[in-house]
C-alpha positions in Angstrom: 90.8 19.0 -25.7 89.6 20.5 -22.6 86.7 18.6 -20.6 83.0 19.9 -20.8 81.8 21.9 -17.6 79.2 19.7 -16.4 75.4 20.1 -17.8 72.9 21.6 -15.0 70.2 19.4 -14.4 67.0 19.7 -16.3 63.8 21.0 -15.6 60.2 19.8 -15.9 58.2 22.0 -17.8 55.2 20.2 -16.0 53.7 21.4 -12.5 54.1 19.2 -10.0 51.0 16.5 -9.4 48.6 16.0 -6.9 47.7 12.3 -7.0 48.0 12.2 -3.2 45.1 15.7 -3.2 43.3 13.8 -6.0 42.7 10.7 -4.4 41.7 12.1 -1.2 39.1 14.2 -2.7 37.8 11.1 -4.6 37.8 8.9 -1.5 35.8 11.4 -0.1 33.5 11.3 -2.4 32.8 7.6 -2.4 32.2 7.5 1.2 29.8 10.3 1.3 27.6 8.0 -1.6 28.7 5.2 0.6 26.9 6.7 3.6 23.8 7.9 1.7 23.0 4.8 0.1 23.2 3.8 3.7 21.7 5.9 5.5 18.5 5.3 2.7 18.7 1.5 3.6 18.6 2.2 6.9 15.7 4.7 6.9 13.8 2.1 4.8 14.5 -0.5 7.0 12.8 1.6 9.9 10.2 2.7 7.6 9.2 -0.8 6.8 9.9 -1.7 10.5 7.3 0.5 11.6 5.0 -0.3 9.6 5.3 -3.8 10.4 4.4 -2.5 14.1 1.4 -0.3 13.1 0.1 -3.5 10.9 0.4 -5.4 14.6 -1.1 -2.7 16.8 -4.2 -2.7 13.8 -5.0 -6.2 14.4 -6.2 -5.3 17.8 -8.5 -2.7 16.9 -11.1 -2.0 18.2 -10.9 -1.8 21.2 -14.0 -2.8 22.2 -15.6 -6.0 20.9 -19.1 -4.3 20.5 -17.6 -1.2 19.4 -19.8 1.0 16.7 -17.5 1.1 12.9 -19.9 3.8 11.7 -19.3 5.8 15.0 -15.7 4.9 16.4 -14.4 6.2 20.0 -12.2 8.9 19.4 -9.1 7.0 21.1 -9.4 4.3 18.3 -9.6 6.7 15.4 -7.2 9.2 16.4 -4.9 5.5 16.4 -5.9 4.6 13.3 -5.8 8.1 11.6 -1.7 8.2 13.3 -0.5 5.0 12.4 -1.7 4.9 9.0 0.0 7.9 8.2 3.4 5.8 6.8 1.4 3.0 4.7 1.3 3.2 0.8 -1.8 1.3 -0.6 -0.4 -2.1 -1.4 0.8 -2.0 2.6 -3.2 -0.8 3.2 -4.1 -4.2 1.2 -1.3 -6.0 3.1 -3.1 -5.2 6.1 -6.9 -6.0 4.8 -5.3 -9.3 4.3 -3.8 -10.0 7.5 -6.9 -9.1 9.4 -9.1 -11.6 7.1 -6.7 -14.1 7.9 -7.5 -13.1 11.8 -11.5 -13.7 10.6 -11.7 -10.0 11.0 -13.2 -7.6 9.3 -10.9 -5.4 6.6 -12.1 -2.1 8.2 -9.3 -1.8 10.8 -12.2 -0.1 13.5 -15.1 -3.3 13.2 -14.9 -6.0 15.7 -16.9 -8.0 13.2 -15.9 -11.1 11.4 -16.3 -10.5 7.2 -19.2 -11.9 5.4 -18.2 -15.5 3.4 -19.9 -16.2 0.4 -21.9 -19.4 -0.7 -20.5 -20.3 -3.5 -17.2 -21.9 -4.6 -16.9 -19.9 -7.5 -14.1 -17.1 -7.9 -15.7 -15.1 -9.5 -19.8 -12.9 -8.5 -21.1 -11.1 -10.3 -22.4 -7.9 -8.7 -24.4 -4.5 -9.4 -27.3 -5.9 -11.1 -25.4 -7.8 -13.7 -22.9 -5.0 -14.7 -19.9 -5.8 -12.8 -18.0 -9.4 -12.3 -15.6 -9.4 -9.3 -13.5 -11.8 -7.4 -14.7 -13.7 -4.6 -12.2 -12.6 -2.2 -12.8 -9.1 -2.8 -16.3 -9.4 -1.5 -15.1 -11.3 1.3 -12.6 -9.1 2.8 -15.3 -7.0 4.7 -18.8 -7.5 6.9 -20.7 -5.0 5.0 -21.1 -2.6 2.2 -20.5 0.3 4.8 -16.9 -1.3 6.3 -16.5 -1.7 2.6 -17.0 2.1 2.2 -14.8 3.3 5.0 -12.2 1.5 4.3 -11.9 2.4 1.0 -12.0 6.1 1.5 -9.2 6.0 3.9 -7.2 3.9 0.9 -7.5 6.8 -1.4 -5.8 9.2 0.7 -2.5 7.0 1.4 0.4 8.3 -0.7 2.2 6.3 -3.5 5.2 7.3 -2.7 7.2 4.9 -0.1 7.7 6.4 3.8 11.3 6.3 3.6 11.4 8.6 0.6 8.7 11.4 1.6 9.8 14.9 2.3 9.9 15.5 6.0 6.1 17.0 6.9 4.8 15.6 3.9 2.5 13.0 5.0 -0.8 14.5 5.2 -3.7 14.3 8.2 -6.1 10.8 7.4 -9.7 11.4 7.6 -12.7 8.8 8.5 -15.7 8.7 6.1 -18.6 9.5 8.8 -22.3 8.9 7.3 -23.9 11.7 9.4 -21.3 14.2 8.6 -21.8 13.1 5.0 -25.7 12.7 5.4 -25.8 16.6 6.7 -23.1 18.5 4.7 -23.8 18.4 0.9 -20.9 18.4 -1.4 -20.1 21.5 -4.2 -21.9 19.5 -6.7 -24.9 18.5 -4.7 -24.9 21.8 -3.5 -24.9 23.5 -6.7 -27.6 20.6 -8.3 -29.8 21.6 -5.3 -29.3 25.5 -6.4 -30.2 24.9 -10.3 -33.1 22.5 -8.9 -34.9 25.5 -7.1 -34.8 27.9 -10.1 -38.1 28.4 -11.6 -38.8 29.9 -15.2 -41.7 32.0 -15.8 -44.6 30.9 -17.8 -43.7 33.8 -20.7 -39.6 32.8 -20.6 -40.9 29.1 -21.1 -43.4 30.2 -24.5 -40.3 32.3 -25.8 -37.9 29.2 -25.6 -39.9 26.9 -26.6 -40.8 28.9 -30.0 -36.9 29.5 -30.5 -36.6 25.7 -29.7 -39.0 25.1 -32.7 -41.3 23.2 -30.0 -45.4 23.3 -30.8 -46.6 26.2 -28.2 -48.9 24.3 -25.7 -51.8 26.7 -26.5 -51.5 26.0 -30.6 -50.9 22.1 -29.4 -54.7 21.3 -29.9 -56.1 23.1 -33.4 -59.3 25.3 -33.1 -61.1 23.4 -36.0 -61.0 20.2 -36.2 -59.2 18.3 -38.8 -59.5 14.9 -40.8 -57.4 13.0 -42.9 -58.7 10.6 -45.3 -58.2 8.8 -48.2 -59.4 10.2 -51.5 -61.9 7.2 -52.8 -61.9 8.1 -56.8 -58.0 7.7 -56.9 -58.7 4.0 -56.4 -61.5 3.6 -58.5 -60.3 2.0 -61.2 -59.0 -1.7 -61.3 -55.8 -2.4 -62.2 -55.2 -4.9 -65.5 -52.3 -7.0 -66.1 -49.9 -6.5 -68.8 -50.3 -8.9 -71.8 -48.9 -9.5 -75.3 -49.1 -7.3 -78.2 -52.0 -7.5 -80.1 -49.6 -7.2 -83.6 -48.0 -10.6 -82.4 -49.4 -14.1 -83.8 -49.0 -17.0 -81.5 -47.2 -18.6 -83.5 -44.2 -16.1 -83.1 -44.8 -16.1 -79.4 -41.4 -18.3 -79.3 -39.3 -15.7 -80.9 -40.2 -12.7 -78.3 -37.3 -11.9 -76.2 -39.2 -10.7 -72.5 -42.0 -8.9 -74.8 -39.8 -7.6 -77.8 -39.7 -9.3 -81.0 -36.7 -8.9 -82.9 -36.3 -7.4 -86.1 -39.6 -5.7 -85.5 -38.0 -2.3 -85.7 -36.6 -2.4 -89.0 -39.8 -3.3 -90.1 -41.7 -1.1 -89.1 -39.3 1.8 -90.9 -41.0 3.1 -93.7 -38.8 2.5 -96.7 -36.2 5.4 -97.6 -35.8 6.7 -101.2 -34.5 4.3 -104.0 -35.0 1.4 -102.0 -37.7 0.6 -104.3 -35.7 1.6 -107.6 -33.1 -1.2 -106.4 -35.4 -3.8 -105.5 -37.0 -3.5 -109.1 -33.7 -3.5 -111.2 -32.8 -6.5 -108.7 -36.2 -8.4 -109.8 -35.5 -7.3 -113.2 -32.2 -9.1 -114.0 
């Protein structure tokens, strides 16, 4: 039997791999996160770093020991408005804190030491009785107008953390100034001083207050005059008190029920048709 020719080698029906391509690519990938979670570490480290700085630069504001909180040089504010810019709220508290610590006044532009209260107790209360508060609070600041300044720059610090703000997002700070707010009125006030100066006419007032179902002033007093009094003969007569019925003996006062006598009813029936017939043939047997 002859030998058999030699079998060509087989194919694969499969395309050849790419585990080398594949693993590249995914390396790739994972450095790229790699690097991004790192560079957001780092940009929060320099975040935090600077404001760590600002917080330091703060505590020497103002710059003058006998400066003016309510009128600030403009050196000092511009400062203040610029450094502020990457602090959240809790790092505005952070830095109320570390200036009371320094016996300094939370409003980051008043030389002034904050007020300390008398008492032991932790908690005042405040507003006439309407509002309890924590000591501390009212002791971070010298008076009710550092108190006020401060807090209006709070309210415009962002939420978000610095080292996650869009580029250009962090807005321009402004300082609460009691002239500026003493001359320029607000929408509201403006429009409460508008409705304050209109003036209805005597006639428009009559109409509305007829509509209204309001007593016209000129019909408020009548033209004759009237009295109201009691009518005498309506009264005249004196009330008696309720007693017994005449019909009942005293002796059967003990068998009344709240007035009514039992039985009394069926008594007083007049008798029906051959009830006397049957009480005669009863006697007779």
């Amino acid at each position: 039997m002859p030998a058999p020719a030699s079998a060509a080698p087989l194919k694969s029906i499969l395309k050849k791999g790419t585990a080398s391509n594949s693993s590249n690519t995914k390396a790739e990938r994972d450095l790229e996160t790699a690097l991004h979670h790192a560079r957001l570490l780092q940009d929060r480290k320099d975040a935090e770093a600077q404001i760590l700085s600002a917080v330091v630069h703060l505590l020497d504001l103002p710059s003058s020991p006998k400066a003016d909180p309510v009128h600030p040089s403009a050196e000092d504010a511009a400062l203040l408005r610029q450094l502020l810019k990457p602090f959240t709220p809790s790092d505005y508290d952070a830095l109320i804190e570390e200036r009371n610590i320094a016996d300094l006044c939370g409003y980051a532009l008043c030389p002034q030491p904050p007020v300390r209260q008398k008492t032991g107790a932790r908690l005042r209360i405040v507003d006439g009785g309407r509002q309890v508060v924590p000591r501390r609070k009212l002791e971070q600041w010298c008076s009710e107008a550092c108190a006020r300044q401060a807090l209006y720059l709070r309210v415009q610090l962002s939420e978000e953390p610095a080292w996650t703000r869009a580029e250009g997002q962090e807005g321009e700070l402004a300082l609460y100034d009691d002239g500026k707010a003493k001359t320029q009125d607000t929408p509201v006030q403006k429009l409460t001083g508008s409705v304050a100066g209109l003036s209805i006419a005597d006639t428009s007032a009559h109409r509305l207050a007829i509509e209204r179902g309001d007593m016209p002033s000129t019909y408020a007093t009548p033209a004759v005059p009237v009295s109201i009094r009691e009518n005498p003969s309506v009264f005249s007569h004196t009330a008696t008190p309720p007693s017994l019925p005449a019909t009942t003996s005293s002796q059967d006062a003990h068998l009344l029920i709240e007035g009514y006598e039992p039985g009394s009813a069926r008594r007083s029936k007049p008798p029906r048709d051959g009830d006397d017939d049957r009480v005669a043939s009863g006697t007779g047997t």
